[in-house]
MARKOLLO-572325 format. One line per field, with one value per residue: residue in three letters; x, y, z of N, C-alpha, C in turn. Coordinates in pm, 1 decimal. Atoms other than C-alpha are relative to their C-alpha. Example, Ala and Ser with C-alpha at 12.3 -4.5 7.8 and 13.67 -1.06 7.14 Angstrom:
# MARKOLLO-572325
res <- (ALA|SER);
n_X <- (89.0|-82.0);
n_Y <- (-119.0|-119.0);
n_Z <- (0.0|-6.0);
ca_X <- (1230.0|1367.0);
ca_Y <- (-450.0|-106.0);
ca_Z <- (780.0|714.0);
c_X <- (90.0|-77.0);
c_Y <- (120.0|109.0);
c_Z <- (0.0|73.0);
# end
This chain:
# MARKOLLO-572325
res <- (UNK|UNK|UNK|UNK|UNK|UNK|UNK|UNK|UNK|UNK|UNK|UNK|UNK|UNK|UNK|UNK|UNK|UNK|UNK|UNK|UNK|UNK|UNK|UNK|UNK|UNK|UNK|UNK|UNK|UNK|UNK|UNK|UNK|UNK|UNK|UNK|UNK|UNK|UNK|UNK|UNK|UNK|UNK|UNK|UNK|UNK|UNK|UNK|UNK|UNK|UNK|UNK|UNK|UNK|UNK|UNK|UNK|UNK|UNK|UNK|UNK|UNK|UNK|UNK|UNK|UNK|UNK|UNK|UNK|UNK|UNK|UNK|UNK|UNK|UNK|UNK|UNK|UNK|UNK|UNK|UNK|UNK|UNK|UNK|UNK|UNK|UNK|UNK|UNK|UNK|UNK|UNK|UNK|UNK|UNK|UNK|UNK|UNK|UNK|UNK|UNK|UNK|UNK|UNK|UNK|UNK|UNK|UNK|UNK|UNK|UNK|UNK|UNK|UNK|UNK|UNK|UNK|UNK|UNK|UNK|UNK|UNK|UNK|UNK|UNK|UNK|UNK|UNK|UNK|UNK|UNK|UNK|UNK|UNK|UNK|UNK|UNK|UNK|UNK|UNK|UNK|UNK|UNK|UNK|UNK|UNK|UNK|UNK|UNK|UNK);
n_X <- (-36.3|34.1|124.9|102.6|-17.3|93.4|140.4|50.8|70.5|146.0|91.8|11.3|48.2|209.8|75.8|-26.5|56.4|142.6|65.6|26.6|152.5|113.4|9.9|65.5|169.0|38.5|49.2|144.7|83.8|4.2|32.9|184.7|29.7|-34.4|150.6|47.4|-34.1|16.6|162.4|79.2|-55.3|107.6|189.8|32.0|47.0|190.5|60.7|-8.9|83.6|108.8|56.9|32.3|99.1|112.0|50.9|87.3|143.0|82.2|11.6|115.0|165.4|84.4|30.8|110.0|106.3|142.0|60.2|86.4|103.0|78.6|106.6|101.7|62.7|32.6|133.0|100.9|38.6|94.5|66.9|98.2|90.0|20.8|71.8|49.8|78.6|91.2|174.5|108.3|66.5|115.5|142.0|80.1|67.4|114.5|44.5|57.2|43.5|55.1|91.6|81.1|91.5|144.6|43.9|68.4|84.3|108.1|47.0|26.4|114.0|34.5|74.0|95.3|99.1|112.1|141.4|94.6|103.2|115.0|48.3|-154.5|-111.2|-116.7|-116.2|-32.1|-132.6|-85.3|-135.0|-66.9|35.6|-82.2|-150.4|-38.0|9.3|-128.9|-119.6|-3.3|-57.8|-104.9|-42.7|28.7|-86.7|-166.4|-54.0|21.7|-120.7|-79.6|13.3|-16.1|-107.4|-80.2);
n_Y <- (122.9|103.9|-25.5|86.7|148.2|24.6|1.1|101.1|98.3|-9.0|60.3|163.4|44.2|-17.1|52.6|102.1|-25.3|9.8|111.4|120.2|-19.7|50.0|178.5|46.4|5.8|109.1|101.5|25.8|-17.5|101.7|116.6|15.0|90.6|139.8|14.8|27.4|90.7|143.4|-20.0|52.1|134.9|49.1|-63.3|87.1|99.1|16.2|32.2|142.0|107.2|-54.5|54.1|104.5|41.2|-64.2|139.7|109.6|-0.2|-8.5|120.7|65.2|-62.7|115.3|138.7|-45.4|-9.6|140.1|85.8|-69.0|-18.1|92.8|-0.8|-38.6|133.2|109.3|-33.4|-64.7|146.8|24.9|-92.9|17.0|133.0|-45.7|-110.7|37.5|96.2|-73.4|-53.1|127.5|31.3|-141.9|3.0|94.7|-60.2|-39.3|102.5|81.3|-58.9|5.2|139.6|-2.5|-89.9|64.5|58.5|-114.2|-96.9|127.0|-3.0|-118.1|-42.4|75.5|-47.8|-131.0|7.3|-24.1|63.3|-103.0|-36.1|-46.0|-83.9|-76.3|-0.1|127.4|-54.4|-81.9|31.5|-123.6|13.5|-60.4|54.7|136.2|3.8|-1.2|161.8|82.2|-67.9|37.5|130.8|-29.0|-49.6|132.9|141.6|-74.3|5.5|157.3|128.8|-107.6|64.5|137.5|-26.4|-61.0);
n_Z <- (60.5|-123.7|-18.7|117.4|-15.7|-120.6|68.5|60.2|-119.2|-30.5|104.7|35.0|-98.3|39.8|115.4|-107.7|-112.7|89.2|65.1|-125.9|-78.2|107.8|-45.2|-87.1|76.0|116.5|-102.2|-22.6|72.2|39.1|-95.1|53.8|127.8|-62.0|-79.7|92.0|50.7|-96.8|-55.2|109.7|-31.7|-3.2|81.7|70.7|-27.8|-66.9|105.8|45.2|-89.1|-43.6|95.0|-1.4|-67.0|124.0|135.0|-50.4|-45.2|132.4|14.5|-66.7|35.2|87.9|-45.7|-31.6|81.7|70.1|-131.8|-30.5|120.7|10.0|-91.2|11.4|74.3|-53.0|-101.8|118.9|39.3|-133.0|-30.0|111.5|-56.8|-125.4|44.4|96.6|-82.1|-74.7|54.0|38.3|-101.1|-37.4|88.9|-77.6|-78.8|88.1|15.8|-135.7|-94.5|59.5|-57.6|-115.5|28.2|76.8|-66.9|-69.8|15.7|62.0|-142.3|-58.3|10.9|-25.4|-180.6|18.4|32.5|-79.0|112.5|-24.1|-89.3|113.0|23.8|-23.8|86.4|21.5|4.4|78.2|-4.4|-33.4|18.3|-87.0|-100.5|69.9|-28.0|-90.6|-122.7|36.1|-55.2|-122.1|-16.7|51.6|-97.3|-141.7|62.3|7.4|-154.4|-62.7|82.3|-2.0|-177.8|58.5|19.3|-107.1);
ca_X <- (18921.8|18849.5|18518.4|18426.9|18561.5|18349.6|18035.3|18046.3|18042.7|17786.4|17563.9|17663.8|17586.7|17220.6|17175.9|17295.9|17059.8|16780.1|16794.9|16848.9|16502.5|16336.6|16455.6|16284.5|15971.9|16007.6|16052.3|15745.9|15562.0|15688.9|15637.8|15257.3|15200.1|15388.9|15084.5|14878.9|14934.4|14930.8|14520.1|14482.7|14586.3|14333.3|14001.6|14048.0|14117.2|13757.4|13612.2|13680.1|13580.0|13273.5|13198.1|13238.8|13005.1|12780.2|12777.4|12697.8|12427.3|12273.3|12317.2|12154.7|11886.6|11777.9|11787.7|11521.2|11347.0|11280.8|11219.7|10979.2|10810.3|10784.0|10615.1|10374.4|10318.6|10235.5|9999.5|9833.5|9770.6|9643.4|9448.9|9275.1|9176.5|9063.5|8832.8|8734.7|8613.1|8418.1|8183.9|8105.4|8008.3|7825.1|7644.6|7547.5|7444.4|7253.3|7092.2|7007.7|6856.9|6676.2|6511.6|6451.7|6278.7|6065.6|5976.6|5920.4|5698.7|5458.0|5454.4|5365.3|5104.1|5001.2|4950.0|4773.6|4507.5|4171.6|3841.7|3661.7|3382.1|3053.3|3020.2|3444.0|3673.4|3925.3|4272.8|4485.8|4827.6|5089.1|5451.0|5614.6|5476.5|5582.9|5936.2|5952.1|5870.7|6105.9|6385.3|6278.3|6289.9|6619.6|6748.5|6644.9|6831.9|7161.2|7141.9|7053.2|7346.9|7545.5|7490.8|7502.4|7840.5|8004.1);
ca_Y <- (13753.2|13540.9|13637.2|13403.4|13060.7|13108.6|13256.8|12934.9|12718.9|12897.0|12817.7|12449.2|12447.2|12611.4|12390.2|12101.0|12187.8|12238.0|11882.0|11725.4|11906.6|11778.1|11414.7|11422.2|11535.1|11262.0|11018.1|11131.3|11116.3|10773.8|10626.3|10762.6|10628.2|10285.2|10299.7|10360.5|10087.2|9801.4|9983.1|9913.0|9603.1|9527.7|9735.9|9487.1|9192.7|9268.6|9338.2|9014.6|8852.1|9080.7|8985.2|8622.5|8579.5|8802.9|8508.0|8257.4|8442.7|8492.1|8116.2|8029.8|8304.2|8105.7|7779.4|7921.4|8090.9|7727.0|7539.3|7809.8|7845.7|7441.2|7456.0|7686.8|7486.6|7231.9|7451.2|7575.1|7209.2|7109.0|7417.6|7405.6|7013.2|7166.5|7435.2|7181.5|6932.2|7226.9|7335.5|6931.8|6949.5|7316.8|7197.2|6856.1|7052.4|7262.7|6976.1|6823.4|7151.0|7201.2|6844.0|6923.4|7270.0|7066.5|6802.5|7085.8|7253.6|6905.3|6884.2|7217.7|7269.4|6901.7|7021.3|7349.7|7135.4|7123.7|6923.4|7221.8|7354.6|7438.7|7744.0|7867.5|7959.4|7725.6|7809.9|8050.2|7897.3|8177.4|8111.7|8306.8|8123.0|7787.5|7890.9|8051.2|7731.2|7557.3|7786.9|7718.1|7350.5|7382.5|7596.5|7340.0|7035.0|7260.2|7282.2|6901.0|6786.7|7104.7|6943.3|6580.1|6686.9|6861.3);
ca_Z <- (10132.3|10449.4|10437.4|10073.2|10243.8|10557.6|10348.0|10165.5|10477.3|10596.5|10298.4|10293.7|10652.5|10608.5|10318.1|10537.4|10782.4|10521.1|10376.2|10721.9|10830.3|10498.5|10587.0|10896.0|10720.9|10442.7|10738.8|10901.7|10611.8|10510.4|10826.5|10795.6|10473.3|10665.0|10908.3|10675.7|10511.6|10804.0|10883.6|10503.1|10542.9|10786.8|10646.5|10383.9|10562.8|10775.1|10453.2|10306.2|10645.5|10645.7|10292.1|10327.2|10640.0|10366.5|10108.4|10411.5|10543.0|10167.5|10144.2|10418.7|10365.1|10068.9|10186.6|10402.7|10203.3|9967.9|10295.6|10381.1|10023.0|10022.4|10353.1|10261.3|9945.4|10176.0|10383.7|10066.5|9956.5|10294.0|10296.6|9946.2|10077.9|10403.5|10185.7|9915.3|10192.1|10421.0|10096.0|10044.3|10380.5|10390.2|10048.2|10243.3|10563.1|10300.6|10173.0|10509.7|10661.3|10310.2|10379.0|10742.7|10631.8|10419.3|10666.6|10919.7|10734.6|10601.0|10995.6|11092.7|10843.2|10956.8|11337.0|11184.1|10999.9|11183.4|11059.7|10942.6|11102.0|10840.4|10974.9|10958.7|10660.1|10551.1|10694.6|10523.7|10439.4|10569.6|10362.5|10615.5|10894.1|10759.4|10714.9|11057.8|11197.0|10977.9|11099.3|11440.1|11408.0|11237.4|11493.8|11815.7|11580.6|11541.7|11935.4|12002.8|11757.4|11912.0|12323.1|12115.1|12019.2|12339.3);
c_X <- (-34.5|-134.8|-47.7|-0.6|-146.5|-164.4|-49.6|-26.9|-92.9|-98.5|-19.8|-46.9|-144.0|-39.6|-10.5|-131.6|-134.8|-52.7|9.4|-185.2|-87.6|19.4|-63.1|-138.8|-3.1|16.8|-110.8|-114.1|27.7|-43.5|-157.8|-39.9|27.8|-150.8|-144.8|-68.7|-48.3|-207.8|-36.4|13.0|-154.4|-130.4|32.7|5.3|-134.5|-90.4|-2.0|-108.3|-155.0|-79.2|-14.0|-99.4|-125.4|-37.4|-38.7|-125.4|-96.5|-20.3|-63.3|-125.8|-65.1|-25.0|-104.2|-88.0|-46.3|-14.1|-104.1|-147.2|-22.0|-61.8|-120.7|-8.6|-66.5|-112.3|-95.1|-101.4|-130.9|-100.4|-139.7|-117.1|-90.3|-153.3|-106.2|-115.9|-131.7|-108.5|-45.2|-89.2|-121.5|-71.5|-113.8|-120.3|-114.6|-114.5|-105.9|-85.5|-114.3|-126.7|-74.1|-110.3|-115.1|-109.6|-97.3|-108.3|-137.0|-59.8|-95.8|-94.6|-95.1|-81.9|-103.0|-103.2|-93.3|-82.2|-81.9|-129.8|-98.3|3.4|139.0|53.1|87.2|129.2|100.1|118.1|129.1|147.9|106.2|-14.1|39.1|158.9|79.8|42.8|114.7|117.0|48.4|74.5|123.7|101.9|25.9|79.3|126.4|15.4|1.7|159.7|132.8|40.5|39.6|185.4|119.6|-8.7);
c_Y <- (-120.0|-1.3|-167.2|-121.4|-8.5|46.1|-151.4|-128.1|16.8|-32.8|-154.0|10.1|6.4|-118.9|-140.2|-13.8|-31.7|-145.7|-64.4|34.3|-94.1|-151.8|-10.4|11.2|-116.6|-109.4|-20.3|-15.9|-148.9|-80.8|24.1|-61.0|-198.0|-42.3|-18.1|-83.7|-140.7|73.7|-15.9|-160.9|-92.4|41.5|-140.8|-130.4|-38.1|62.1|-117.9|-119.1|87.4|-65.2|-173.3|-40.3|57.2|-101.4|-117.7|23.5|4.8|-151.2|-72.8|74.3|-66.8|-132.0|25.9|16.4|-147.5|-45.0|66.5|10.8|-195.2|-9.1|52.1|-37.0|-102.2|41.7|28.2|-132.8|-72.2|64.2|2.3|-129.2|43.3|90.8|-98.6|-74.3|127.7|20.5|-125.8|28.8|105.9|-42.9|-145.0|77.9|99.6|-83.5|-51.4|168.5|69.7|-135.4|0.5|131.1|-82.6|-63.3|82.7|51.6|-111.4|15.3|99.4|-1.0|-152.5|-11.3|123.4|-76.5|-47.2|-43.7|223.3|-20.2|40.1|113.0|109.8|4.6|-80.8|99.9|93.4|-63.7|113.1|-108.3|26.1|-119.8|-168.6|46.4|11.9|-98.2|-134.7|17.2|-26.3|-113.3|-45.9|7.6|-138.7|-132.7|18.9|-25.6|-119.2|-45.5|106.3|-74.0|-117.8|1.2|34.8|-136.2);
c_Z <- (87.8|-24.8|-150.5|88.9|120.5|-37.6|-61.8|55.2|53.8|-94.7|-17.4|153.2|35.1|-94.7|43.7|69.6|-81.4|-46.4|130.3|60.1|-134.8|-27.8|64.3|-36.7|-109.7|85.4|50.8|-91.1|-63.6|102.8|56.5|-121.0|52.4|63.3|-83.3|-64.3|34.0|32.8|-181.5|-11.0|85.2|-5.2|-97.6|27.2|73.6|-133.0|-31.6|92.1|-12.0|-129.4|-11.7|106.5|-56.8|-81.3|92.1|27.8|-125.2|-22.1|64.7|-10.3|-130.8|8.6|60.1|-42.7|-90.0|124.8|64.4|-107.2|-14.4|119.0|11.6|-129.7|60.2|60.4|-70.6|-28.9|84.1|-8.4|-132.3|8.1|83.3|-50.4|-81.1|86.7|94.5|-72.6|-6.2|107.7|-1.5|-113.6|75.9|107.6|-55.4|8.1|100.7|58.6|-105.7|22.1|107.7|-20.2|-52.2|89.5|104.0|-39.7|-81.8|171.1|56.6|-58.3|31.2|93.3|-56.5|-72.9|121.0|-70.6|-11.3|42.3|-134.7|30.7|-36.1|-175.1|46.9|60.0|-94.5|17.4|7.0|-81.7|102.5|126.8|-44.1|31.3|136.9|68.1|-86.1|37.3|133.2|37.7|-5.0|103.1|126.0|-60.7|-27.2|150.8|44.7|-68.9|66.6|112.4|-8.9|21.5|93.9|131.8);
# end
């Protein structure tokens, strides 16, 4: 008969025992989740900051970029002038080294005429030989205006 009262303290005292251990586990487990918590806390506040120095640098990366794309607008511009003006000049210098060929070559076959002789064939007009000597001349008036120049 003694025996029920003290069986049933023992049971409340295990059972005692049981929810005091399963407090300390729902403590440690709340006060991880607590922690938790304060490192979610700041992942998202360095997100935020990570993302907002994200939208400055995108903001200034495009400002760039147009200040970059009107500069090379500008170099293009320049550059197309720069191109347009070189062929006037290379069709001039054409022109002029077309003229001096010519001249060159009135000259040249000028120095190559000779009174003929009764008893000689007439000269033979060489094409080739003309131009050479126009090329020549050419040449030697690139280097005078080249030395002119330096």
């Amino acid at each position: 008969m003694n025996l029920l009262p003290i069986t049933i303290e023992g049971l409340v005292a295990i059972l005692l025992l049981l929810t005091i251990l399963y407090c300390v586990r729902l403590n440690k487990q709340l006060n991880q989740l607590r922690a938790d918590e304060t490192s979610m806390k700041t992942t998202v506040a360095e997100l935020m900051a990570a993302t907002e120095n994200a939208q400055r640098s995108i903001i200034n990366l495009k400002e760039t970029v147009l200040d970059a794309d009107e500069m090379l607008g500008d170099s293009l511009k320049r550059a197309e002038l720069f191109c347009s003006e070189i062929v006037k000049h290379t069709d001039a210098g054409a022109e002029i080294l077309s003229k001096i060929t010519q001249i060159a070559g009135t000259r040249s076959a000028m120095s190559d005429v000779k009174l003929p002789r009764p008893d000689a064939r007439p000269p033979e007009r060489d094409a080739k030989a003309i131009m050479a000597a126009a090329q020549a001349f050419a040449d030697r008036a690139r280097a005078r205006m080249k030395g002119a120049a330096a």
